[in-house]
C-alpha positions as CSV (number, residue, x, y, z in Angstrom):
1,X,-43.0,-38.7,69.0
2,X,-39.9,-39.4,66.6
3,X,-39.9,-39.8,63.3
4,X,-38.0,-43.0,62.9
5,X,-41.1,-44.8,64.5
6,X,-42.5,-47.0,61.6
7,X,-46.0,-46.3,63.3
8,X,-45.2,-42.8,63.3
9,X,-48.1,-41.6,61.3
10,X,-50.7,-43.3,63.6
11,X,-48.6,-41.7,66.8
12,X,-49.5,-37.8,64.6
13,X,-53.1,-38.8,64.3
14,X,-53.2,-39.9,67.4
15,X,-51.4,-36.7,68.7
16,X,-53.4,-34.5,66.8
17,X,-56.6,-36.1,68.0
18,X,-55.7,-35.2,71.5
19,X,-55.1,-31.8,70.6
20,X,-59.0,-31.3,69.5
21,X,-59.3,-28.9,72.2
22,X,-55.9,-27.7,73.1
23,X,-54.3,-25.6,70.6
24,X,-52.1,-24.6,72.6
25,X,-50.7,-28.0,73.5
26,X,-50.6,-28.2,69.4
27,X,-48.0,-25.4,69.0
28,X,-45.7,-26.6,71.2
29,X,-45.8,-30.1,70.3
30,X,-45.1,-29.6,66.1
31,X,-43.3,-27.0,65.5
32,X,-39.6,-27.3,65.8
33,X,-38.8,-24.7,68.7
34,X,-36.8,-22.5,69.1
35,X,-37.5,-20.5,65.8
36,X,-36.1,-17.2,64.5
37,X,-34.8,-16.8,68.2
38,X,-37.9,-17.4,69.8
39,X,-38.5,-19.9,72.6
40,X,-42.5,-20.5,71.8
41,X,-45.8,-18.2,71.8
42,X,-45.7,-15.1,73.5
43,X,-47.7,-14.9,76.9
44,X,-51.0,-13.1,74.7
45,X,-50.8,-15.9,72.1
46,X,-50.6,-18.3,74.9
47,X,-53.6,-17.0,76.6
48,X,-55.7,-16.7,73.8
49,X,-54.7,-20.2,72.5
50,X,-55.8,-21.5,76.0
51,X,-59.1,-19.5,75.8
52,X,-60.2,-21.1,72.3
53,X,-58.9,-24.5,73.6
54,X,-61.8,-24.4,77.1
55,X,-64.4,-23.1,74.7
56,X,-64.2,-26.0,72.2
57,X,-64.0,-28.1,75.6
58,X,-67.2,-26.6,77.0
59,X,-68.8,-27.2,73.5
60,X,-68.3,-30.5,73.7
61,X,-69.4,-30.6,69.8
62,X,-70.1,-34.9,69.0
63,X,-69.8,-34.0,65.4
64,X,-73.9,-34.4,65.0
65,X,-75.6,-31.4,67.2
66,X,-74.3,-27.7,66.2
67,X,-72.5,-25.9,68.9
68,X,-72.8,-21.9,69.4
69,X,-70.2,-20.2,67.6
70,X,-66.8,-19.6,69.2
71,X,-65.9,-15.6,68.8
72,X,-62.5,-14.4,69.6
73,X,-61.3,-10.8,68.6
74,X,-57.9,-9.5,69.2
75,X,-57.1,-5.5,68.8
76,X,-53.5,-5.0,68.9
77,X,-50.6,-2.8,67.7
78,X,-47.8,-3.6,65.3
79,X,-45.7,-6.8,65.2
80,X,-46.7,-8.6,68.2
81,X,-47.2,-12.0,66.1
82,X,-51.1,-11.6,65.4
83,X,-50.1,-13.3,62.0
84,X,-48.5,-16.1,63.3
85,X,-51.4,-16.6,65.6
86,X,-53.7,-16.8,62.6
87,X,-51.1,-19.3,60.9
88,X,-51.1,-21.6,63.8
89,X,-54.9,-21.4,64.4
90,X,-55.3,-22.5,61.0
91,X,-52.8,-25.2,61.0
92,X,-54.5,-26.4,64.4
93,X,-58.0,-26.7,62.5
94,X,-56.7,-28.2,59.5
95,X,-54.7,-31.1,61.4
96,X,-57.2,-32.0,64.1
97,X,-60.3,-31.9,62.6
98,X,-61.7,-34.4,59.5
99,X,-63.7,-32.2,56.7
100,X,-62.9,-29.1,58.1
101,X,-63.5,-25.8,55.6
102,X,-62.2,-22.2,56.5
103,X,-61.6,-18.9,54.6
104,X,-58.9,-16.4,55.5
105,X,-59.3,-12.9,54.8
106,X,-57.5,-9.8,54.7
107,X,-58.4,-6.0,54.2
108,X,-57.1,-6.1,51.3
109,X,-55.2,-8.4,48.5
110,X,-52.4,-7.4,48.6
111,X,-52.6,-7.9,52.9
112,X,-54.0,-11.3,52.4
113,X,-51.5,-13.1,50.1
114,X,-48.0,-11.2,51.3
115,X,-48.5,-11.1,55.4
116,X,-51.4,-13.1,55.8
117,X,-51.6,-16.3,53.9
118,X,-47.7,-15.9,53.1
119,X,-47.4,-17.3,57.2
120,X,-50.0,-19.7,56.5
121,X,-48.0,-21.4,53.6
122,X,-44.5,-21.0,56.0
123,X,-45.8,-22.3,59.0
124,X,-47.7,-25.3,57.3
125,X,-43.9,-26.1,56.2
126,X,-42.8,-26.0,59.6
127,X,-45.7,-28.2,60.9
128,X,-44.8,-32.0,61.4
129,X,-48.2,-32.5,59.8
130,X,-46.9,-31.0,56.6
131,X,-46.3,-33.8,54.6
132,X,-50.6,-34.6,55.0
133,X,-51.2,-31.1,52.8
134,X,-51.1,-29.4,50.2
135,X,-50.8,-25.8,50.1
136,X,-50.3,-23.4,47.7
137,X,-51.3,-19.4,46.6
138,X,-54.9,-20.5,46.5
139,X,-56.0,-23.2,48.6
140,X,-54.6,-25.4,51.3
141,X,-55.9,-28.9,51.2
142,X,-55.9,-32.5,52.4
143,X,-54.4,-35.2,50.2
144,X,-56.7,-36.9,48.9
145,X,-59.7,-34.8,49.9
146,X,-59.6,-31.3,48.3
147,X,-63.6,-31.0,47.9
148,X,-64.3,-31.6,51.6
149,X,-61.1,-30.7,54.1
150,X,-59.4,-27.6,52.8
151,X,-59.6,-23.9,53.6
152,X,-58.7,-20.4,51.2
153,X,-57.6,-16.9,50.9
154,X,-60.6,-15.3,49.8
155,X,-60.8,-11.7,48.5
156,X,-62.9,-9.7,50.8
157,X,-64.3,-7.2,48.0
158,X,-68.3,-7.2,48.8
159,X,-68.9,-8.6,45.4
160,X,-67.4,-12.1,47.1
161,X,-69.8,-12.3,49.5
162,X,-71.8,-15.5,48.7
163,X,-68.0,-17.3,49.0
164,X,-68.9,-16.4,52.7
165,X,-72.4,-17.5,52.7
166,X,-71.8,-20.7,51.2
167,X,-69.2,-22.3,52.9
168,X,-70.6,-25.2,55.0
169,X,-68.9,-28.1,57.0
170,X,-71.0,-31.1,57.7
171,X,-70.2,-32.7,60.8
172,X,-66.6,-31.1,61.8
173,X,-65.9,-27.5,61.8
174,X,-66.7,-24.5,59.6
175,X,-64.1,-21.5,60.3
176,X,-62.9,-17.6,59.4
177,X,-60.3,-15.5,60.3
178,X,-60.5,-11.9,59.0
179,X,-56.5,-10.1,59.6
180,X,-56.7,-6.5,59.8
181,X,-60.3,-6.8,60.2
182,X,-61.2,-3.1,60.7
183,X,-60.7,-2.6,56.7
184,X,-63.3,-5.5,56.1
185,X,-67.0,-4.3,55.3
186,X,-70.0,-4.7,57.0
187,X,-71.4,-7.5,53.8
188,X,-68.7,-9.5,54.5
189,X,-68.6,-10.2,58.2
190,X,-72.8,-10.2,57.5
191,X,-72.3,-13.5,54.8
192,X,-69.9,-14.9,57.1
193,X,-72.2,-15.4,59.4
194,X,-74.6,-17.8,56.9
195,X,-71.4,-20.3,57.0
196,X,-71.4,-20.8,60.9
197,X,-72.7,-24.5,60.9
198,X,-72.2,-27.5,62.9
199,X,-68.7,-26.6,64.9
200,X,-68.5,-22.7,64.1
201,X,-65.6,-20.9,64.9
202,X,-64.8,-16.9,63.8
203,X,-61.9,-15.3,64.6
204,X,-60.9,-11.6,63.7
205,X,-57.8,-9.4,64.6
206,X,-55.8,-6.4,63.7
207,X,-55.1,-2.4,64.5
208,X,-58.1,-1.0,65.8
209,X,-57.9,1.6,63.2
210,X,-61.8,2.8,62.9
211,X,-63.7,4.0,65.4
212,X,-67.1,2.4,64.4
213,X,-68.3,-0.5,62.2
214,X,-68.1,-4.8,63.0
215,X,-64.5,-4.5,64.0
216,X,-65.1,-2.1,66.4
217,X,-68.0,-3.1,68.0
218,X,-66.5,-6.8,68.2
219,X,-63.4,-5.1,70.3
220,X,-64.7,-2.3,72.1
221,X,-68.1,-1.7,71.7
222,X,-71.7,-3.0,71.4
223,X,-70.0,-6.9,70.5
224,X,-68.2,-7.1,73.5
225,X,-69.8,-9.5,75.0
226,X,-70.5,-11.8,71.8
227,X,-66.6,-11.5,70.9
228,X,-64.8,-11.9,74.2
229,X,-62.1,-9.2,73.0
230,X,-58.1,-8.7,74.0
231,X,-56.6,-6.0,73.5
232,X,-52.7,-6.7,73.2
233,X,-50.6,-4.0,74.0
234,X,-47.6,-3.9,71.7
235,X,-45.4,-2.4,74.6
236,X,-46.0,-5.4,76.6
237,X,-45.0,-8.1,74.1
238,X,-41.1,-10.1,73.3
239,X,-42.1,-10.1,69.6
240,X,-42.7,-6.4,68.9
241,X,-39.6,-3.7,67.9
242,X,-39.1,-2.5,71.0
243,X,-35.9,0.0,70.1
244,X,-38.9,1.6,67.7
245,X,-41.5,2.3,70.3
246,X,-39.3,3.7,72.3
């Protein structure tokens, strides 16, 4: 693709479209690589993009008949670029799907807007799809189609739990990502499940810092097998301060 094609918005949808299933393929194509010194995703974020990618392809959703939900949780330590995972994965959902609605989560506020939604708002700026959005503290948003295509930070405190329950996506895809998941309660990821219409898709990560409780069970224990978990190991990873865990 380049930019001074006078057709070039048609070539990004059509890019894009091809990219339904293949988030991988997504990352690569639009953002400007290298970045900050690094070549592309790490191997971990390139498996796990390929794994999301075959099960929207096995889905096969035709925008009319609801799919099973796709469940990915990721366990990992410190700085292995969980974040920018979450950033891409929204960016990818946002740009190749019409009407799609999403929250993003955090453990806490302060977690969700500085870390969390904070790579959300850079990487949408890096995106060659940028110019189609709006994004902001609050919402990120089509132009021209806030009420429909648009996904949020949302406050995980209990009392928010009908934001969860409500969120619905007609014909295209209805998604969450929880960041540091461990520290989310038991009400929330309960709601969220009330919001996994038509093309459902839930994704949850962070330091595996309880021993019991959704996280836990989605990663290690009895959720296994519903949450098809990896378990990155921060030793093994380019992205993580090496010089510090030695």
């Amino acid at each position: 693709m380049t930019t001074a094609a006078p057709d070039f918005d048609q070539e990004l949808v059509a890019a894009c479209a091809d990219c339904y299933a293949d988030p991988l393929a997504f990352v690569l194509m639009m953002f400007p690589w290298p970045i900050g010194g690094i070549a592309g995703p790490d191997a971990w974020q390139r498996a796990v993009l390929e794994e999301i990618g075959a099960a929207v392809a096995v889905r096969g959703f035709d925008g009319t008949t609801s799919v099973a939900p796709i469940r990915k949780a990721i366990s990992s330590g410190n700085g292995v670029g969980k974040t920018a995972l979450f950033a891409w994965i929204t960016i990818w959902l946002m740009s190749t799907r019409a009407d799609t609605r999403g929250t993003v989560t955090a453990n806490t506020n302060d977690q969700l807007q500085k870390p969390t939604w904070a790579a959300v708002i850079e990487w949408t700026k890096r995106c060659v799809t940028s110019p189609w959005f709006e994004i902001n503290s609050t919402i990120m948003y089509r132009k021209g189609h806030r009420e429909t295509w648009a996904c949020s930070p949302i406050s995980c405190a209990p009392e928010n739990a009908d934001a969860y329950q409500g969120q619905h996506a007609r014909g295209s895809t209805s998604f969450y990502l929880f960041d540091e998941a461990s520290g989310i309660s038991s009400a929330i990821w309960e709601a969220a499940e009330g919001g996994l219409t038509d093309e459902p898709i839930f994704i949850v990560g962070g330091n595996p810092l309880r021993s019991s409780g959704p996280f836990y069970d989605a990663c290690f224990g009895k959720g296994r097998d519903r949450w098809n978990p990896t378990v990155v190991d921060a030793r093994t990873t380019v992205l993580a301060n090496q010089a510090l865990i030695a």
